[in-house]
Structures are given as structure tokens and as C-alpha cells.
N, C-alpha and C positions, 0 to 999 in steps of 0.2 A: 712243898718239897719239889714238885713238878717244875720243871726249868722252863722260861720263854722263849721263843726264838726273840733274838734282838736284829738291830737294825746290818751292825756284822756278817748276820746268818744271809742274809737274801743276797750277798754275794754268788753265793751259792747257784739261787733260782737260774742264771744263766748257763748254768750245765748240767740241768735238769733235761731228760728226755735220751732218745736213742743219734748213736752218732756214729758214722763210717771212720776210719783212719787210716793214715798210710805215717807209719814210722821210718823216720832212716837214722839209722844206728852207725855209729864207727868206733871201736874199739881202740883206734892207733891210729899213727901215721903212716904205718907199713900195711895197714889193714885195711881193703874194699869196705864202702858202707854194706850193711847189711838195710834191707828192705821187709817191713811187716805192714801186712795188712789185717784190718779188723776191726770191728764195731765194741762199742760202750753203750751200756744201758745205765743211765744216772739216774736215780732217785732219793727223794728225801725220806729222809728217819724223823718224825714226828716236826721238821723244819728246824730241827737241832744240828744233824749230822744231814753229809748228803755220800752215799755209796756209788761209785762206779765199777760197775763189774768190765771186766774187759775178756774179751776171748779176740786171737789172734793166731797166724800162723805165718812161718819163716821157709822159701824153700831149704835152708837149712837143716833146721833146727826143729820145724814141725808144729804142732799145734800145743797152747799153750793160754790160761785164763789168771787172771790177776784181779785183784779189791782193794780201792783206795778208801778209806773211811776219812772224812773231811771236816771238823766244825770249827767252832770259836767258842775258847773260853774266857767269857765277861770276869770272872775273876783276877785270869790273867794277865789279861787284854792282848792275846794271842792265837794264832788261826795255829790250832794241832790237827793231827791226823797218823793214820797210819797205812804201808804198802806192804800188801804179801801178793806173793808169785810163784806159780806150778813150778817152773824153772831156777827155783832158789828156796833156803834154808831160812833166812835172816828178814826179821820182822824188823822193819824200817819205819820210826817212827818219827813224825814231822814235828816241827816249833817253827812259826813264821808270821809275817805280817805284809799287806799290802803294800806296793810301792806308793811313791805320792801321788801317781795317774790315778790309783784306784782299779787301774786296770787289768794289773799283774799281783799274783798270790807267788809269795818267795816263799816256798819252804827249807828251810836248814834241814838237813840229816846227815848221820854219819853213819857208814858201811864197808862191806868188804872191797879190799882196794882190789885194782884188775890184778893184778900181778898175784895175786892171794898172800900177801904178806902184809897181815896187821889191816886197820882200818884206814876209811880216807873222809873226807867231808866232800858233803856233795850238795847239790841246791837243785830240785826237781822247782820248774815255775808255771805256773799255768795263767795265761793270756788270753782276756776275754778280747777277743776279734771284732764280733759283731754279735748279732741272735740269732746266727745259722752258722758258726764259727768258731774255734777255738783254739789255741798252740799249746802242747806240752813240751818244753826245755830241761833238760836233765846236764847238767855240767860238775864237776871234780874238780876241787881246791889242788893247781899242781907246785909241784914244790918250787915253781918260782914264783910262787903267793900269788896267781893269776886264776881266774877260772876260764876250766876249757871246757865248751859244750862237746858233747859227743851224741848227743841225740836230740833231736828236733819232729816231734808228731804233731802234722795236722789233720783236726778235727771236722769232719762235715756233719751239720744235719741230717738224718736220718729222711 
């Protein structure tokens, strides 16, 4: 009954370990980016899942910790996962697949839209850089069937 890791899972192994970040967030076109800084501790769950914890702070907005749970289901042939956040209600659950590079993990999710009316689709992407490296993209399906990024985090080695 005991699951293996497969060959899928060890995408993973490259965002294993502790990592520095600087996030820039924009909300709108009428809106200054916002700036976050903060570190991620990633480890693996038995090389099945792999957890990131994140803690972070905004002058803003203040201090705040988030947990992304990450794996592959061989059943489905699909990278799931899930994001929750000190600064939100709404458990964001992923469906996605490798681009052809191999380099980038797309995840599909749908959530609350900025404006708070109704939900929106969104694609969180995570970009293996190098082995001291990494990029998180968060971008919103906009109603003229285009995707807009709105935030861009880069990852250092710890």
C-alpha cells in the first residue's frame, strides 16, 4: 500500500533546502509594487510530497507564514498540490504539469478575484533556474483571455 517516489518526484529534489527571497507583488496598474522579503525552508514528506514553509514580511502589511504541499500523482499523471496563508481564508488547490523544458511546473488554480467578486483562475509557476536558484510567477486569467503576471519571487540559496 506504501507509495514510491517515481521518477516525476525528484523534480522536486531541486527545491529542497533553505532559501532567501525577495517578492515583488502588483496588484494593478494604478497600484506601486509591493516588496516582500523572506526565506523558505523546503523539505520532503517520505520523497512523495515536498513542503515549503515560507515566513515573510511587507512594510506594509507586516509579518506573515504560508505552506505550499507539492507532489505527483502516477495515477493521474499530474503535479497536485496545495497553498494556504496567515493572510487569507481560501485553501488553493493545484492541478498541473511540466512545460516541455522540464524546467517549469504550471500549476492551474482557481480563487478569489482581487476585486472580491466571485472567483478567478490563476497559474502559480515555479522555474528551476539553476541549484542555488529558483522563480515563483503567480499570474490571473484576465478577461481578455490573456494571462497577466502580477508577481514575480526570486529564490536564493540559503
Amino acid at each position: 500500500m506504501f507509495a514510491k517516489p517515481q521518477s516525476e518526484h525528484e523534480w522536486f529534489n531541486s527545491l529542497l533546502g533553505n532559501w532567501t527571497f525577495t517578492h515583488e507583488c502588483s496588484m494593478g496598474p494604478d497600484s506601486p509594487p509591493t516588496i516582500t522579503t523572506g526565506k523558505v525552508a523546503a523539505r520532503s514528506l517520505g520523497g512523495l510530497w515536498i513542503l515549503l514553509e515560507c515566513e515573510g514580511s511587507t512594510p506594509e502589511d507586516g509579518n506573515w507564514t504560508s505552506l505550499f504541499t507539492l507532489g505527483y500523482d502516477p495515477a493521474r499523471e499530474r503535479y497536485l498540490g496545495t497553498f494556504v496563508a496567515s493572510m487569507m481564508t481560501h485553501l488553493w488547490i493545484y492541478d498541473g504539469s511540466l512545460d516541455e523544458s522540464g524546467k517549469q511546473l504550471i500549476l492551474d488554480v482557481e480563487g478569489p478575484a482581487f476585486d472580491g467578486n466571485g472567483m478567478a483562475k490563476y497559474q502559480d509557476i515555479f522555474e528551476i533556474v539553476d541549484e542555488n536558484s529558483w522563480v515563483l510567477r503567480s499570474q490571473m486569467l484576465g478577461e481578455d483571455g490573456q494571462w497577466h503576471q502580477f508577481m514575480v519571487g526570486r529564490h536564493q540559496r540559503a
